[in-house]
DSSP file (Angstrom, degrees, kcal/mol; ACC not computed):
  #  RESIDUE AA STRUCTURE BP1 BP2  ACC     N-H-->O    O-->H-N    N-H-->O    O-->H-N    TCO  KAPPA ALPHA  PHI   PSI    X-CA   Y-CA   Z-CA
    1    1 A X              0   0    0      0, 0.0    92,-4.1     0, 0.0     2,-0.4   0.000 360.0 360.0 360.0 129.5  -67.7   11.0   27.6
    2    2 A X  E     -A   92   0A   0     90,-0.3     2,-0.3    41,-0.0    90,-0.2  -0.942 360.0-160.3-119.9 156.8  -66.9   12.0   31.1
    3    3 A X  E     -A   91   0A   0     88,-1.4    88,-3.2    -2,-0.4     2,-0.4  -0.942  26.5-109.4-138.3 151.3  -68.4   11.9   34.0
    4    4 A X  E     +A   90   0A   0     -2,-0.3    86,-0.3    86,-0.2     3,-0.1  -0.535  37.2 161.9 -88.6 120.9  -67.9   13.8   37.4
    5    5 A X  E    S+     0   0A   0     84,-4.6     2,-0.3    -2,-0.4    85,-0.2   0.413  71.6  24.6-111.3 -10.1  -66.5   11.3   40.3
    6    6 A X  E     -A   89   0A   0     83,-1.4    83,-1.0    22,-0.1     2,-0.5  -0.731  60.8-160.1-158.4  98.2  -65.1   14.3   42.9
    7    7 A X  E    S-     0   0A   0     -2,-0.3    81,-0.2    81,-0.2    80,-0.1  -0.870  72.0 -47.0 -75.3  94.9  -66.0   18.0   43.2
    8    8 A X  E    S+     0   0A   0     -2,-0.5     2,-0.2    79,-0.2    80,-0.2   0.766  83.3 173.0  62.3  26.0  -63.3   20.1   45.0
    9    9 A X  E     -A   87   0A   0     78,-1.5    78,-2.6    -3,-0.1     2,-0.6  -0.603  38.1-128.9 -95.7 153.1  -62.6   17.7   47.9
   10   10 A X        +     0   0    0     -2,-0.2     2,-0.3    76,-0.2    76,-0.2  -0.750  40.2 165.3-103.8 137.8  -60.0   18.0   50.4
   11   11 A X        -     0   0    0     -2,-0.6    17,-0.0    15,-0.0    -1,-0.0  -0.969  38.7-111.5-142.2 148.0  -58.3   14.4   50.3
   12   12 A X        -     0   0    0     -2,-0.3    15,-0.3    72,-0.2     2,-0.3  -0.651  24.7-123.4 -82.7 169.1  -54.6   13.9   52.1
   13   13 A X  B     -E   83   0B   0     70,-1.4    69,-0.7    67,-0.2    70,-0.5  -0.876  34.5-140.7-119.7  85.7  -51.7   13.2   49.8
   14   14 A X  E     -F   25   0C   0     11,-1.2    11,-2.3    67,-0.3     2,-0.8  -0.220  11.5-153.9 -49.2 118.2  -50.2    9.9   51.0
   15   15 A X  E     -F   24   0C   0      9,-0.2     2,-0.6    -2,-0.0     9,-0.3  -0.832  11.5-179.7-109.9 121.4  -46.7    9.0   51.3
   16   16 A X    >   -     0   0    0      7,-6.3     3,-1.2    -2,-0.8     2,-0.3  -0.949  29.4-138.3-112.6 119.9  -46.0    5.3   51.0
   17   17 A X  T 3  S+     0   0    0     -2,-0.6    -2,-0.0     1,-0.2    -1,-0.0  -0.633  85.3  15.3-110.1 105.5  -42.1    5.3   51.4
   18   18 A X  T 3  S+     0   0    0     -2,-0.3    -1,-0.2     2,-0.2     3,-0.1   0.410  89.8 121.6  93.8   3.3  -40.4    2.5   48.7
   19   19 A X    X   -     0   0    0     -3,-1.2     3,-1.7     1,-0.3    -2,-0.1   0.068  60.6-149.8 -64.9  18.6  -43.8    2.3   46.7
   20   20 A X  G >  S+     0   0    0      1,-0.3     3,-2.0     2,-0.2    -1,-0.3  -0.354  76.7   2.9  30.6-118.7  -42.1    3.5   43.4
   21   21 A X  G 3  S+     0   0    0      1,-0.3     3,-0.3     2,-0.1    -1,-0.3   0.663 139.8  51.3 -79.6 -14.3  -44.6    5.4   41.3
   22   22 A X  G <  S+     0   0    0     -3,-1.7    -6,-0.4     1,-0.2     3,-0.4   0.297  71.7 111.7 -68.8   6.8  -47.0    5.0   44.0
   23   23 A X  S <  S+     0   0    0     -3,-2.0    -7,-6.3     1,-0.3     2,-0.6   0.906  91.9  24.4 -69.2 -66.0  -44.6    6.3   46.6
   24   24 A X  E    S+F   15   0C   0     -9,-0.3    45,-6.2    -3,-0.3     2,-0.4  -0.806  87.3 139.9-115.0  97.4  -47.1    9.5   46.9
   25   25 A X  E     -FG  14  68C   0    -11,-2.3   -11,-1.2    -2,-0.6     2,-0.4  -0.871  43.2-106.4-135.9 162.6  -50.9    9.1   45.9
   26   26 A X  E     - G   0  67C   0     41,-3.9    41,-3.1    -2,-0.4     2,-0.7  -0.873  21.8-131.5-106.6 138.0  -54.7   10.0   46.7
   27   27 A X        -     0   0    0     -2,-0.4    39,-0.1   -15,-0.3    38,-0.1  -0.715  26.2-151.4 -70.5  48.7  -57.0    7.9   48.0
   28   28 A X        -     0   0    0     -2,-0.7     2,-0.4     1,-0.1     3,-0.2   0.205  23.9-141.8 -70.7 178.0  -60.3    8.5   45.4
   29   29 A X  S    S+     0   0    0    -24,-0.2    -1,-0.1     1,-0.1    34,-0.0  -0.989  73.9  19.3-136.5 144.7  -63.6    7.8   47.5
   30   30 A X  S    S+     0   0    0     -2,-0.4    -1,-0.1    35,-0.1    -2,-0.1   0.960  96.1 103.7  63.8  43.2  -66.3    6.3   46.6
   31   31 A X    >   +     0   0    0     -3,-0.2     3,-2.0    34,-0.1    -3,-0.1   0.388  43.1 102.0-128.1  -4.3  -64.6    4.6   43.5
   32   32 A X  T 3  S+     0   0    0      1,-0.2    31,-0.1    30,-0.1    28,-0.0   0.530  76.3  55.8 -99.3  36.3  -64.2    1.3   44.6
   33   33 A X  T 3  S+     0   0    0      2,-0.1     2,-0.4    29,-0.0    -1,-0.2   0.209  77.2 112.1-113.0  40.3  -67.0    0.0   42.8
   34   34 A X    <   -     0   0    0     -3,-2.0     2,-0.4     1,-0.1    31,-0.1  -0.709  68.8-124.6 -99.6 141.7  -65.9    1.2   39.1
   35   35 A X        +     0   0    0     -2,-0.4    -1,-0.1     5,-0.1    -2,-0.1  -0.726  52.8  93.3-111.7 123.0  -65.1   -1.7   37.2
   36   36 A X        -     0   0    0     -2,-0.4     5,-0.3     5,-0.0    23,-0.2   0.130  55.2 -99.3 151.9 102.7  -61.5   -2.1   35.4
   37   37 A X    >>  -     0   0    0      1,-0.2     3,-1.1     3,-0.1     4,-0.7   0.260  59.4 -72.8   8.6 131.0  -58.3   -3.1   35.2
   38   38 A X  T 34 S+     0   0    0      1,-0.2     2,-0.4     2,-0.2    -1,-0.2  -0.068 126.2  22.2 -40.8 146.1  -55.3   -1.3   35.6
   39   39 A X  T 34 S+     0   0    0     18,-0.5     3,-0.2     2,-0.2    -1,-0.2   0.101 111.8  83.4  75.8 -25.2  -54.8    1.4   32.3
   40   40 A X  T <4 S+     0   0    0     -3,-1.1     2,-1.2    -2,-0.4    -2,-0.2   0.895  76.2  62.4 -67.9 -24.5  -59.0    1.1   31.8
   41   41 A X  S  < S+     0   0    0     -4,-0.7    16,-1.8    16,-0.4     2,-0.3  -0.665  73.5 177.4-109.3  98.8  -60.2    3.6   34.2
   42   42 A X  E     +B   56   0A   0     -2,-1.2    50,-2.5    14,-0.3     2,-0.2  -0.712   4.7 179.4 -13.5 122.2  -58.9    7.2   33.3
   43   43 A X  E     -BC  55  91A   0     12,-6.1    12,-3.6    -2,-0.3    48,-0.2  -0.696   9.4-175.8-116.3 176.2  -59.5   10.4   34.8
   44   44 A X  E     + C   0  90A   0     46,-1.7    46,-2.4    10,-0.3     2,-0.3  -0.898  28.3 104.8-146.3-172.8  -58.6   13.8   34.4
   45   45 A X  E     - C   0  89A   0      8,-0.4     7,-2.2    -2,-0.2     2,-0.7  -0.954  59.2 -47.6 145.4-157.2  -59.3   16.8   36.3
   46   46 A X  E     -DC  51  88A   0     42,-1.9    42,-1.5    -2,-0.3     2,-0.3  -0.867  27.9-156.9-114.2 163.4  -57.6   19.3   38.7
   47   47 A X  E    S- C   0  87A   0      3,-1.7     3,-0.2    -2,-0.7    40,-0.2  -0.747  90.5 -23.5-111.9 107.6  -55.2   19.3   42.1
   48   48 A X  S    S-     0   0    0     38,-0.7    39,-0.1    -2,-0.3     3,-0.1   0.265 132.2 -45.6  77.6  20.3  -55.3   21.9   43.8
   49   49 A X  S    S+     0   0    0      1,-0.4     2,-0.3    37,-0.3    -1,-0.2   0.557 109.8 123.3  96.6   3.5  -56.3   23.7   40.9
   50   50 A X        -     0   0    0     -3,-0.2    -3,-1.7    23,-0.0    -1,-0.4  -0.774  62.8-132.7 -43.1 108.3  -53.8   22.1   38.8
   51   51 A X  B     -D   46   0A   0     -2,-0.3    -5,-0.2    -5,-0.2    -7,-0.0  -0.687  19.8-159.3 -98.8 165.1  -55.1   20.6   36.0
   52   52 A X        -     0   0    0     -7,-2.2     2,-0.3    -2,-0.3    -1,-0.2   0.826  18.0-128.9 -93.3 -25.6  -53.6   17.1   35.8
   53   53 A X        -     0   0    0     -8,-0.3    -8,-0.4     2,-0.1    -1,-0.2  -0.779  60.2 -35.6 116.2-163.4  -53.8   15.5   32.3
   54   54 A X  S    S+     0   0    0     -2,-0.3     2,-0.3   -10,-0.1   -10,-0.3  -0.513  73.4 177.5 -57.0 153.4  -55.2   12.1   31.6
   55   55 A X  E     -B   43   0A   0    -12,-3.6   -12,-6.1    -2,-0.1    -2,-0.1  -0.891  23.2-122.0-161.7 147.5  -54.1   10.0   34.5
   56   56 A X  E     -B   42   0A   0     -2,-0.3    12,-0.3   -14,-0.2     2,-0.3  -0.307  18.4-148.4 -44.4 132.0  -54.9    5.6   35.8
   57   57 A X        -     0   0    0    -16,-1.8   -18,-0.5    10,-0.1     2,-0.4  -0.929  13.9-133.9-104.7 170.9  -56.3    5.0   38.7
   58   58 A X        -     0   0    0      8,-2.8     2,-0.1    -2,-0.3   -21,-0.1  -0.910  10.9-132.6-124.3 138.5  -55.2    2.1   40.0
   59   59 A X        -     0   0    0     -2,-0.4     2,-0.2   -23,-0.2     5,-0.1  -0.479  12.4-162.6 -93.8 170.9  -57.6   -0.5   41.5
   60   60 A X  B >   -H   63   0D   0      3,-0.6     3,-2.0     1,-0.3    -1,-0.1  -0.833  44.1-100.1-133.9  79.4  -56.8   -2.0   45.0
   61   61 A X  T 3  S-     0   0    0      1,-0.2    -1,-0.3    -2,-0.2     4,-0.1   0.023 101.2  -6.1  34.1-109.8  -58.9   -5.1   45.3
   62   62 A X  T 3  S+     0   0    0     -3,-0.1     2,-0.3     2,-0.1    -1,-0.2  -0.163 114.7  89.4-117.3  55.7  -61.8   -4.0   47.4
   63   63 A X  B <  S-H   60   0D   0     -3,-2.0    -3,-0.6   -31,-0.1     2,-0.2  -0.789  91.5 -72.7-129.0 172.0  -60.8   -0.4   48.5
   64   64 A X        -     0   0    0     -2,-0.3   -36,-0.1   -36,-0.1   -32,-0.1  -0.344  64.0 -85.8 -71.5 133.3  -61.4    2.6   46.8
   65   65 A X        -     0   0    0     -2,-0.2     2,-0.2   -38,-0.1    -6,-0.1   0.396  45.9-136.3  -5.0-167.4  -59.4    3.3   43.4
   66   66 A X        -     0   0    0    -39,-0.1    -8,-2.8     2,-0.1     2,-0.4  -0.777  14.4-164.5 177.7 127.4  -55.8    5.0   43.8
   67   67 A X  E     -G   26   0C   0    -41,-3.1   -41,-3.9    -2,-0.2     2,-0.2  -0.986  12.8-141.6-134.4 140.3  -54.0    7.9   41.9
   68   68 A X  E     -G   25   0C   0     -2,-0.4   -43,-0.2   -12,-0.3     2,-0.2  -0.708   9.7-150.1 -92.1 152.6  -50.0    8.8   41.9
   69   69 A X        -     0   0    0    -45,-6.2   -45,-0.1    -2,-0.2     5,-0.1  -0.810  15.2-127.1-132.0 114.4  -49.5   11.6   41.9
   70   70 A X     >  -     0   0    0     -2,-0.2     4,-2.5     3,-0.1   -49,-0.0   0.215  28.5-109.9 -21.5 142.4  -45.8   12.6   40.0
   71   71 A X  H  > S+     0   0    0      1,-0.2     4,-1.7     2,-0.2     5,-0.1   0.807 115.6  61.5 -39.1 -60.8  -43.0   14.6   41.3
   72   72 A X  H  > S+     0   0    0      1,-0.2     4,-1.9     2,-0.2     5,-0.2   0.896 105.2  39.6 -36.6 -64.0  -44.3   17.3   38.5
   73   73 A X  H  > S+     0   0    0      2,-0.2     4,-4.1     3,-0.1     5,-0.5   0.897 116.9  55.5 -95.8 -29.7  -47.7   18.1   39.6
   74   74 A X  H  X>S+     0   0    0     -4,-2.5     4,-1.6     1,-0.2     5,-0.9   0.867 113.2  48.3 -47.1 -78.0  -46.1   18.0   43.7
   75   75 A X  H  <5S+     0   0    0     -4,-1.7    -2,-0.2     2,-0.2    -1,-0.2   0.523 108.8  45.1  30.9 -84.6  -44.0   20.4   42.4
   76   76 A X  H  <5S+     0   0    0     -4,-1.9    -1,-0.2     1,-0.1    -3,-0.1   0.921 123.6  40.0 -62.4 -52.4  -46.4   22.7   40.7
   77   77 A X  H  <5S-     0   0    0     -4,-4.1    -2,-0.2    -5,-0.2    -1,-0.1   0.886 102.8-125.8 -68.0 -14.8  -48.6   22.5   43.7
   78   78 A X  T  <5 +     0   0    0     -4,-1.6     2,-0.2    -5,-0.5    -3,-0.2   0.873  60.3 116.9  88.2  28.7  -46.5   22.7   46.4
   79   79 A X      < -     0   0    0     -5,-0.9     2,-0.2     4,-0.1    -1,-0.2  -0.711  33.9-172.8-128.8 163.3  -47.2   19.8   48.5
   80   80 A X    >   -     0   0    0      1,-0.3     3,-0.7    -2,-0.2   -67,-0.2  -0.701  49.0 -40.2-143.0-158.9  -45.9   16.6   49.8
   81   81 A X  T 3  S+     0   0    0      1,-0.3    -1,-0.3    -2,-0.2   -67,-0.3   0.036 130.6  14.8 -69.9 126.2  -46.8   13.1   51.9
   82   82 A X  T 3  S+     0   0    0    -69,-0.7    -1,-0.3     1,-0.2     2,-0.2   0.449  95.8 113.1  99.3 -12.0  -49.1   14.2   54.5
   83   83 A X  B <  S-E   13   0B   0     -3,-0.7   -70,-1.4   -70,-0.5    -1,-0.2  -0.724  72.0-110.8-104.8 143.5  -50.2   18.1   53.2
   84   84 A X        -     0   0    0     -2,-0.2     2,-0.2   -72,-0.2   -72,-0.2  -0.225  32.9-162.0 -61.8 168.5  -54.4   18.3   52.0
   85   85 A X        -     0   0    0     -2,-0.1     2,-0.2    -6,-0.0   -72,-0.1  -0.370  19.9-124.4-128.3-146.4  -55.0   18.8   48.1
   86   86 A X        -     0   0    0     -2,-0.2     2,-0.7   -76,-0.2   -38,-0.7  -0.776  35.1-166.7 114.4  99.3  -58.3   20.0   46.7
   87   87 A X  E     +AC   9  47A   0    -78,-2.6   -78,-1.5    -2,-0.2     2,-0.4  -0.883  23.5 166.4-116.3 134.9  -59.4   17.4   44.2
   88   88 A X  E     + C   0  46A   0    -42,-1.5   -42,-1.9    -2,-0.7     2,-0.3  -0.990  23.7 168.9-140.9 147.5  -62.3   17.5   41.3
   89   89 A X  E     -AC   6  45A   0    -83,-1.0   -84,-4.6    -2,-0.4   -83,-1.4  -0.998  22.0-150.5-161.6 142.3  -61.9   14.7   39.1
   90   90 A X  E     -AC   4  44A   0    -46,-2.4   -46,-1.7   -86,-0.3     2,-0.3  -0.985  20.5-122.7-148.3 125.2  -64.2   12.9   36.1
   91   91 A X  E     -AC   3  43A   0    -88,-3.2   -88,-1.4    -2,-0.5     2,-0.9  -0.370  19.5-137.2 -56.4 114.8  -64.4    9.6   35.0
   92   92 A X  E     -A    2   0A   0    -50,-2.5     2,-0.6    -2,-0.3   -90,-0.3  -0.717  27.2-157.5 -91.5 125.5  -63.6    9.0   31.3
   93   93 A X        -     0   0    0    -92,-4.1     2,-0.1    -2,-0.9    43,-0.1  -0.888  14.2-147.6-131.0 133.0  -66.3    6.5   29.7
   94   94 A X        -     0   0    0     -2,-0.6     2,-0.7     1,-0.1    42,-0.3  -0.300  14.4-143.1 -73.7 166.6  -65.9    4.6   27.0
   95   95 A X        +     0   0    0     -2,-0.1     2,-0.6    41,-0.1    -1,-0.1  -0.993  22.3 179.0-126.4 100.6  -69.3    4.1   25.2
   96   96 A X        -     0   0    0     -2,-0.7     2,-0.8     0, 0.0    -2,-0.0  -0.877  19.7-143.2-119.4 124.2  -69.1    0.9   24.1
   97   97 A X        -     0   0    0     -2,-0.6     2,-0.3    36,-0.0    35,-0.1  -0.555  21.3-144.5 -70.3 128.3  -72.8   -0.3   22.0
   98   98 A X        -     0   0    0     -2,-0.8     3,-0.1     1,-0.1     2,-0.1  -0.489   8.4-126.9 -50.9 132.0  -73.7   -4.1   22.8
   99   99 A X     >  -     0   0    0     -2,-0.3     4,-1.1     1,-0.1    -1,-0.1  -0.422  16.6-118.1 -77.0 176.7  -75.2   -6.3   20.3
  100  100 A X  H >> S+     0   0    0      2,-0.2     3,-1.5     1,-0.2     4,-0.7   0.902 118.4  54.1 -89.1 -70.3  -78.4   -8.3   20.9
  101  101 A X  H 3> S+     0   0    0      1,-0.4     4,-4.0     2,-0.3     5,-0.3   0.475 104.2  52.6 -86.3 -27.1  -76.9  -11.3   20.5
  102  102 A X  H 3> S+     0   0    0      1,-0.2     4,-2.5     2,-0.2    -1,-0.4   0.981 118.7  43.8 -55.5 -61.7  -74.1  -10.3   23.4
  103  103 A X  H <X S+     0   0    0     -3,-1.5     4,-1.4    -4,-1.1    -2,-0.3   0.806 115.0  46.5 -42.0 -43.3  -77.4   -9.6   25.3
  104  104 A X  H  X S+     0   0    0     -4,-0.7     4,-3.0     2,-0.2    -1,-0.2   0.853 115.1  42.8 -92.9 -54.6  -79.1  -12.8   24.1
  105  105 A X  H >X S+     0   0    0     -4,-4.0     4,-3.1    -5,-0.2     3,-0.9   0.997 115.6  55.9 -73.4 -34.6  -76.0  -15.2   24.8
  106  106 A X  H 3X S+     0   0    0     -4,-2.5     4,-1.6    -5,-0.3    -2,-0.2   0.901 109.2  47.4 -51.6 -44.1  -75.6  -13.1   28.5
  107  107 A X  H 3X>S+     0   0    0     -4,-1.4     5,-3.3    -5,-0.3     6,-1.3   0.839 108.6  48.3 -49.5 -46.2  -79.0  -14.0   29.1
  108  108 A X  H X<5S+     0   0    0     -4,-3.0     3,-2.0    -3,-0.9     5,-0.3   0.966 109.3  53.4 -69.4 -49.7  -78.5  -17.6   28.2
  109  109 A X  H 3<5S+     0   0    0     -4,-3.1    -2,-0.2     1,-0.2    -3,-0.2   0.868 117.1  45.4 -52.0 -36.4  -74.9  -17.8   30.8
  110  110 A X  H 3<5S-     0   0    0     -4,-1.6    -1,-0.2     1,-0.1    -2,-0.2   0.650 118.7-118.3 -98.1  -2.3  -77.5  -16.3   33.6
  111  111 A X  T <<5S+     0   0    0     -3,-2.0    -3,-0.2    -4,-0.6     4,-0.1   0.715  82.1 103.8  69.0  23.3  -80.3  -18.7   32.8
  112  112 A X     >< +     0   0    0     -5,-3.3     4,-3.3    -6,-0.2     5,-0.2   0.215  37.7 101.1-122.0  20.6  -83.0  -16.5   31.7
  113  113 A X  H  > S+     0   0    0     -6,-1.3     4,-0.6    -5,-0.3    -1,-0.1   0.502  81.6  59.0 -90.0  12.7  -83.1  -16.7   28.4
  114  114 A X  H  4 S+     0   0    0     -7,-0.2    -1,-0.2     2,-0.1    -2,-0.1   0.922 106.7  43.1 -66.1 -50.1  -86.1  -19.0   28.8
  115  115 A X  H >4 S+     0   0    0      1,-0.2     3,-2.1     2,-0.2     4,-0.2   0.747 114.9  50.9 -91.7 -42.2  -88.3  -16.7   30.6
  116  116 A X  H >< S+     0   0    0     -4,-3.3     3,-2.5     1,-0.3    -1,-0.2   0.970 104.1  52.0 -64.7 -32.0  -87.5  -13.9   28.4
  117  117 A X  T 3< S+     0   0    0     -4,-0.6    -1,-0.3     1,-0.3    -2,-0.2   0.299 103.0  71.8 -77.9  26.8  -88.1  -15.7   24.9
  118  118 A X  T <  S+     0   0    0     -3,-2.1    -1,-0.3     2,-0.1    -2,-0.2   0.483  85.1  88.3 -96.6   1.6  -91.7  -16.4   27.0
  119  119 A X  S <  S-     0   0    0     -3,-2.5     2,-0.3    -4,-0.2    -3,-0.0  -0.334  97.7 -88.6 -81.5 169.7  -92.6  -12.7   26.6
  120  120 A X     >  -     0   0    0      1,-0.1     4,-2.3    -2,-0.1     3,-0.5  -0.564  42.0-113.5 -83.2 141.7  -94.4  -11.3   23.7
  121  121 A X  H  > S+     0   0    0     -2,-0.3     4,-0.6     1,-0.2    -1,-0.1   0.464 113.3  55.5 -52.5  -2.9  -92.1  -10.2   21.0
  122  122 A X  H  > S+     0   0    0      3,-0.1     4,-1.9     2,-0.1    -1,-0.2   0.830 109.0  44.1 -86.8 -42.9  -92.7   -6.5   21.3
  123  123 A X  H  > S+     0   0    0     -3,-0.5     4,-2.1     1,-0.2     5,-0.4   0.882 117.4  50.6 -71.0 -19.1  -91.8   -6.2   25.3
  124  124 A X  H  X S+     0   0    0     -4,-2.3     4,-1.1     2,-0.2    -1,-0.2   0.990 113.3  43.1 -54.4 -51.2  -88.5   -8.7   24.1
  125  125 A X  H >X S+     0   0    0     -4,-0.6     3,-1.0    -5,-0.3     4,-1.0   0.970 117.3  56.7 -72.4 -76.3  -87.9   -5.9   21.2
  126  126 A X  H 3X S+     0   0    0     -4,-1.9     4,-3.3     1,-0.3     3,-0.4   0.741 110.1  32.9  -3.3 -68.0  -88.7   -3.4   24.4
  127  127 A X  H 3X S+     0   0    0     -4,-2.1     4,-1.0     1,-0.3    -1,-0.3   0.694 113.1  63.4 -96.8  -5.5  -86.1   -4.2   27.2
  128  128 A X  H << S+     0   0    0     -4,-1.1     4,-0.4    -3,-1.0    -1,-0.3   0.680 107.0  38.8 -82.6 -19.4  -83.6   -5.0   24.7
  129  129 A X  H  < S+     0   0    0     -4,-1.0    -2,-0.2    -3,-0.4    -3,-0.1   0.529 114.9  55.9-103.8 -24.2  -83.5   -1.3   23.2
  130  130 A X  H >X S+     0   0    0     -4,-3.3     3,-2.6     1,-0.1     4,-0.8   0.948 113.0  46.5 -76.5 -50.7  -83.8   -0.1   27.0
  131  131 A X  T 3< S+     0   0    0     -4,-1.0    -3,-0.1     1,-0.3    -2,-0.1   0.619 117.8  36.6  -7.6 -53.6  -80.5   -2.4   27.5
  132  132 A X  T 34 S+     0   0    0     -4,-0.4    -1,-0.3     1,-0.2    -2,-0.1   0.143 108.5  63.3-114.3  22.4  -78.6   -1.4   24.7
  133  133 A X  T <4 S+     0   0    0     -3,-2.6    -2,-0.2     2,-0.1    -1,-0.2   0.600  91.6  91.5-101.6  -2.4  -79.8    2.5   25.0
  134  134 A X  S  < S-     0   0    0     -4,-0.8     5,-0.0     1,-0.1    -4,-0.0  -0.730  81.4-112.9-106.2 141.9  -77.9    2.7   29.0
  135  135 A X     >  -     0   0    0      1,-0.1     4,-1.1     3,-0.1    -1,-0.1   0.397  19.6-100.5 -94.6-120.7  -74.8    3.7   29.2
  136  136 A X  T  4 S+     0   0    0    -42,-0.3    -1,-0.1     2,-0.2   -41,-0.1   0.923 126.5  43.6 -62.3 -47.5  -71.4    1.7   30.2
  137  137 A X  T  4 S+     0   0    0      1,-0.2    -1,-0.1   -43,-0.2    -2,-0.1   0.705 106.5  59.3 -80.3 -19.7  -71.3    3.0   33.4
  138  138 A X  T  4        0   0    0      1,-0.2    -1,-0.2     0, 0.0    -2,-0.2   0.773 360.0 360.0 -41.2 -48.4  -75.2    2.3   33.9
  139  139 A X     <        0   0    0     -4,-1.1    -1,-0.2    -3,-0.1    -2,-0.2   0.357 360.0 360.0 -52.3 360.0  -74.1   -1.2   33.2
């Protein structure tokens, strides 16, 4: 499943001189509250009309995401360090299903699994199917 993070936005193409594969990258906005590890969050999408392939971003503590962008796609476009792009870009998400009992023991770590097992067993059965019907990225 993907989902659309950048429509066709003009973003600079930064050159940080002695970064290795980051040497020359885009800034994403408005990503840096997407949850992941380096090699979990994968996009694809275009630059400059380009399309790019799968590609990392790479998180930066509490700034917005980060994508290099390769010698190859500068190249194709015609750009360096310092030149605008054109970006559209989509979030690949994994759809991963929950169990109840992942729900159940999460509940217990936050300290509410008291107050929920006080509801009547159909509104438990209830928010426990809205729970595990949203998806990852709802989470």
């Amino acid at each position: 499943m993907k989902k659309l993070i950048i429509e066709n936005e003009i973003l600079e193409l930064l050159y940080i001189p002695g970064n290795g594969a980051w040497t020359y990258q885009l800034r994403i906005p408005n990503t840096k509250d997407i949850k992941g590890k380096w090699g979990d969050i994968k996009v694809s999408g275009t630059i400059d009309d380009y399309p790019i392939g799968i590609k990392n971003l790479g998180p930066d503590k509490e700034n917005d995401k980060k994508l290099a962008v390769n010698g190859e796609i500068r190249k194709s476009i015609g750009k360096t360090g310092g030149d605008q792009v054109r970006v559209t870009l989509y979030l690949h998400v994994k759809k991963q299903q929950l169990s109840k009992k992942q729900i159940l023991d999460t509940f217990k770590e936050s300290a509410v699994l008291e107050q929920f097992n006080k509801l009547s067993i159909p509104r438990q059965e209830s928010l426990l199917q809205e729970i595990l019907s949203e998806t990852q990225l709802e989470k």
